[in-house]
C-alpha positions in Angstrom: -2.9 11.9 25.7 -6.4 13.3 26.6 -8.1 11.9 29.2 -11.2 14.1 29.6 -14.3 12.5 30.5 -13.0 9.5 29.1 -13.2 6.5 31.2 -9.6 4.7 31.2 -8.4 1.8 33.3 -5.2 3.4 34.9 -3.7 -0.6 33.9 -4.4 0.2 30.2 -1.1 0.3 28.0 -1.5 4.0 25.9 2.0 4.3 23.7 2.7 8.3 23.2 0.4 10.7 21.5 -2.8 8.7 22.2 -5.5 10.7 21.9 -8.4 9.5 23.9 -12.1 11.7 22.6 -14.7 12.3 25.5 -17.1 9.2 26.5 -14.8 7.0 25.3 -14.3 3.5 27.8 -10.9 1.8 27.5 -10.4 -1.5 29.5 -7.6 -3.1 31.6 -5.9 -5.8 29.5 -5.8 -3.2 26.4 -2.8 -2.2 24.5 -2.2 1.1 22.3 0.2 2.0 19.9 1.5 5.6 19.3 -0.1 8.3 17.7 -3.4 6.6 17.3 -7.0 8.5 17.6 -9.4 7.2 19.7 -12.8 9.1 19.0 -15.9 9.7 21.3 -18.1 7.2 22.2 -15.7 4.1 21.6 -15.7 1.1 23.9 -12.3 -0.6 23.6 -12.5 -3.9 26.1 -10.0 -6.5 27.2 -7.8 -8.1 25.4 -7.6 -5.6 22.3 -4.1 -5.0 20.6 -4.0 -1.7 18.4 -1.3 -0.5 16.6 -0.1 2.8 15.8 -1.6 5.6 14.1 -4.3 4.4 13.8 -7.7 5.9 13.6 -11.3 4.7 15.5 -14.3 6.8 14.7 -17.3 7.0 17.5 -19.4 3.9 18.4 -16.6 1.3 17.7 -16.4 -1.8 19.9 -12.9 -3.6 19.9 -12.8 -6.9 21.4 -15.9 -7.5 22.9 -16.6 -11.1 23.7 -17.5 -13.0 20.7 -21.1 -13.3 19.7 -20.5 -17.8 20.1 -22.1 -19.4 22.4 -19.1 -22.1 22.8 -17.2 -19.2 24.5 -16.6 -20.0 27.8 -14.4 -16.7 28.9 -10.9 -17.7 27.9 -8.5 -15.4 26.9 -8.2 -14.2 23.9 -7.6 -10.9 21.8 -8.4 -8.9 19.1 -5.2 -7.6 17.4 -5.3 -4.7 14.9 -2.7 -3.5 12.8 -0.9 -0.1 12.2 -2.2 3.0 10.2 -5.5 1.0 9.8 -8.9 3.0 9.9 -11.7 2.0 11.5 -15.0 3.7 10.8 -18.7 4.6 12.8 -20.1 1.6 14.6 -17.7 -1.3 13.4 -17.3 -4.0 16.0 -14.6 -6.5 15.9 -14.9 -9.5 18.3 -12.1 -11.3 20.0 -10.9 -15.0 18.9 -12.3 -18.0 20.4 -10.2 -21.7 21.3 -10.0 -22.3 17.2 -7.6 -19.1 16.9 -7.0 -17.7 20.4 -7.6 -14.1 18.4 -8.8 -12.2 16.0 -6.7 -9.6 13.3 -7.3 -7.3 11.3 -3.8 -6.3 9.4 -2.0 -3.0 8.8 -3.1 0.2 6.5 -6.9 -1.6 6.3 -9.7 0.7 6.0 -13.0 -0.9 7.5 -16.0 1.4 6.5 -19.3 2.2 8.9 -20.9 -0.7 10.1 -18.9 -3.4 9.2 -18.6 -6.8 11.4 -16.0 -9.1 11.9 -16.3 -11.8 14.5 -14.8 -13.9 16.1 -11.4 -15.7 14.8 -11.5 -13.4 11.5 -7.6 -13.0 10.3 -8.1 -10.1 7.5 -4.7 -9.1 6.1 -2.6 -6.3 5.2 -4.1 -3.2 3.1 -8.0 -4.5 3.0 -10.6 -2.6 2.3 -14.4 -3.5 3.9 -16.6 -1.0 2.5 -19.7 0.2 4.3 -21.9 -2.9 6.3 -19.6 -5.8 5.1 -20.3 -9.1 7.4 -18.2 -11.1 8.3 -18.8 -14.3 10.1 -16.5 -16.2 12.4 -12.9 -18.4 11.2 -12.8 -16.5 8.1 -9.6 -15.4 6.3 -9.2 -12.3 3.7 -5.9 -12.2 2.4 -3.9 -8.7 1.6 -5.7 -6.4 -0.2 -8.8 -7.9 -1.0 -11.2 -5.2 -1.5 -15.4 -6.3 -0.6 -17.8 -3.8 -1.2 -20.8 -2.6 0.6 -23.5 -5.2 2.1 -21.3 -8.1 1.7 -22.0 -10.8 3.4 -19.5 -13.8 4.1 -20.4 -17.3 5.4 -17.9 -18.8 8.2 -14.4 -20.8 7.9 -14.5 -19.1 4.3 -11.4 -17.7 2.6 -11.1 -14.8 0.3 -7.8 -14.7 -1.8 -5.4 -11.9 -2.4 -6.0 -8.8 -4.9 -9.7 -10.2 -4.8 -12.6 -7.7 -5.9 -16.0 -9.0 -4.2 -18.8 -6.6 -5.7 -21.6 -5.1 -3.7 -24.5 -7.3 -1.8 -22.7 -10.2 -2.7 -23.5 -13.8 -0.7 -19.9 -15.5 -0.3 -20.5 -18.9 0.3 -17.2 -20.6 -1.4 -13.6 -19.3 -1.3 -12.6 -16.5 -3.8 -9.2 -17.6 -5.8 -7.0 -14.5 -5.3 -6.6 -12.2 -8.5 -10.1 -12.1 -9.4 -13.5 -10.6 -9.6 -16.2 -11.8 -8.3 -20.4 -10.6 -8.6 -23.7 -12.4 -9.5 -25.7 -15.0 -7.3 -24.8 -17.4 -6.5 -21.5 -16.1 -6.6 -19.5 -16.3 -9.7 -16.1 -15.9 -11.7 -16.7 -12.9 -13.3 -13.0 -12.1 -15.1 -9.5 -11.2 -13.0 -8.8 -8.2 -11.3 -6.5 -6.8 -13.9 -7.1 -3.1 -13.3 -6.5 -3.4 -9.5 -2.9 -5.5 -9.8 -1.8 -3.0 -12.7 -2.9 -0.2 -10.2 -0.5 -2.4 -7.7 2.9 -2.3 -9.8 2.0 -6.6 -11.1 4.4 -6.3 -14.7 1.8 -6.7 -18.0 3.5 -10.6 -18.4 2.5 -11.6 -14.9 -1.3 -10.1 -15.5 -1.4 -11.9 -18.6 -0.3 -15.2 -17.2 -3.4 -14.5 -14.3 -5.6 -14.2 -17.5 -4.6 -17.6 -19.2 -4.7 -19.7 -15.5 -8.5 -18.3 -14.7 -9.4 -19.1 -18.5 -8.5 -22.6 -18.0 -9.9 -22.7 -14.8 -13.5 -21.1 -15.2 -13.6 -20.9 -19.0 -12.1 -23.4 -20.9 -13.1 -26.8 -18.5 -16.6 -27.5 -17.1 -14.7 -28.5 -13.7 -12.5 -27.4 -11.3 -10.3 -31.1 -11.7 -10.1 -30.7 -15.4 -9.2 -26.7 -15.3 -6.4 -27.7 -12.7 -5.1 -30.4 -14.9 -4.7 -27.9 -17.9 -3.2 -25.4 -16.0 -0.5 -27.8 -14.6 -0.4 -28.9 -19.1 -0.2 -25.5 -20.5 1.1 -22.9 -18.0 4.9 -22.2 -17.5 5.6 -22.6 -13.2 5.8 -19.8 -11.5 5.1 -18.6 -8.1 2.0 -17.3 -9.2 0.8 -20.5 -10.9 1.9 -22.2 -7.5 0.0 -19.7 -5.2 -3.2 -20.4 -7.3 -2.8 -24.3 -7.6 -2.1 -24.6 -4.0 -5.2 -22.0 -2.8 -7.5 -24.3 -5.1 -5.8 -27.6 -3.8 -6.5 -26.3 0.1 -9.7 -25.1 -0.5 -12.3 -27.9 1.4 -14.8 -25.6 0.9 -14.6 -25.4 -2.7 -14.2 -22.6 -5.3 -17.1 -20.2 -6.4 -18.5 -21.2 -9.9 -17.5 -20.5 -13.2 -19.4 -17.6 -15.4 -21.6 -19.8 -17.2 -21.9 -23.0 -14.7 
């Protein structure tokens, strides 16, 4: 562990092989998993929870107190996964009362610049490209990929496999499995490339295909597209897992290509 010129609370929990970069400020209540790089200049305050090997570049902020003016100082954390990458200048905030925390999963890669407040829960293998925003209470399931200068309104959720393309406004939830451009936002075909690229089998793919034609396609409404898909397409647990993200999604779905 190097210590030099870096500013660590002697009640700070470093696992082995932490490496600690000059200027750096590590807190009390903050917990850090072996083998993970800390870089110069990165503020790491109470209540953060990193895992190992992991790797935060300079100008970072971990767990500052959440930018929510219902906060009133109660304990909460910001929980980060293992063998996740944070770039320059990202700032994760610690959860508020709604969630207690906020997580970012394992093997994520968070680009320069990117925000995610308070009560975020982003999942396993994400990738946030270069000054994606995220507001507070929303979810990103695994391996959702949003690229650079996305934006993404609160209590929102973004479903697996997901592709969100540059500059986009996300103001609905994104099904997992698909692609999603235009403004507003819009269906804009599935993911097929990335879940190939992911080991999904050809018949599973296709299957994707024929749920989001019925869905966005086929049916001028999200009601009627459901209804065909529970007509037309075999059960599966991927027919299930879409149904049920549509059926729990109060803040409704993004729009269809040509609605």
């Amino acid at each position: 562990m190097s210590e030099l010129r870096a500013n660590i609370h002697p009640n700070a929990k470093l696992g082995k092989d932490v490496v600690v970069e000059p200027f750096s400020t590590i807190y009390e209540d903050v917990e850090i998993g072996d083998g993970t790089w800390i870089g110069p200049n990165v503020t790491i305050m109470n209540g953060a929870r990193i895992g190992k090997n992991c790797k935060i570049f300079p100008g970072a902020v971990i767990s500052a107190i959440p930018q929510d003016l219902k906060y009133a100082g109660e304990e909460t954390t910001a929980e980060i996964g293992d063998n996740t990458t944070i770039r320059e200048c990202v700032t994760i905030n610690k959860g508020t009362t709604d969630r207690m925390k906020t997580k970012v999963g394992s093997n994520c890669m968070l680009m320069a610049y990117v925000h995610v407040a308070h009560d975020c829960f982003v999942g396993n293998g994400v990738i946030l490209a270069n000054c994606v925003n995220l507001a507070g209470h929303i979810t990103i399931e695994d391996n959702a990929i949003l690229e650079g200068m996305v934006a993404v309104q609160q209590f929102v959720t973004i479903g697996k496999h997901s592709f969100v393309a540059g500059g986009s406004l996300v103001r609905k939830n994104v099904p997992p499995f698909v692609k999603a451009a235009r403004e507003p936002l819009s269906y804009v075909g599935v993911n097929s490339i990335g879940l190939k690229r992911r080991g999904f089998d050809e018949s599973t793919v296709k299957q994707i295909e024929d749920i989001y034609r019925l869905l966005y396609v086929m049916n001028d409404n999200t009601a009627k597209g459901v209804a065909a898909i529970e007509l037309e397409i075999e059960p599966s647990e991927t027919r299930t897992y879409i149904l049920d993200f549509v059926a729990k999604s109060d803040k409704g779905i993004m729009r269809g290509k040509g609605a």
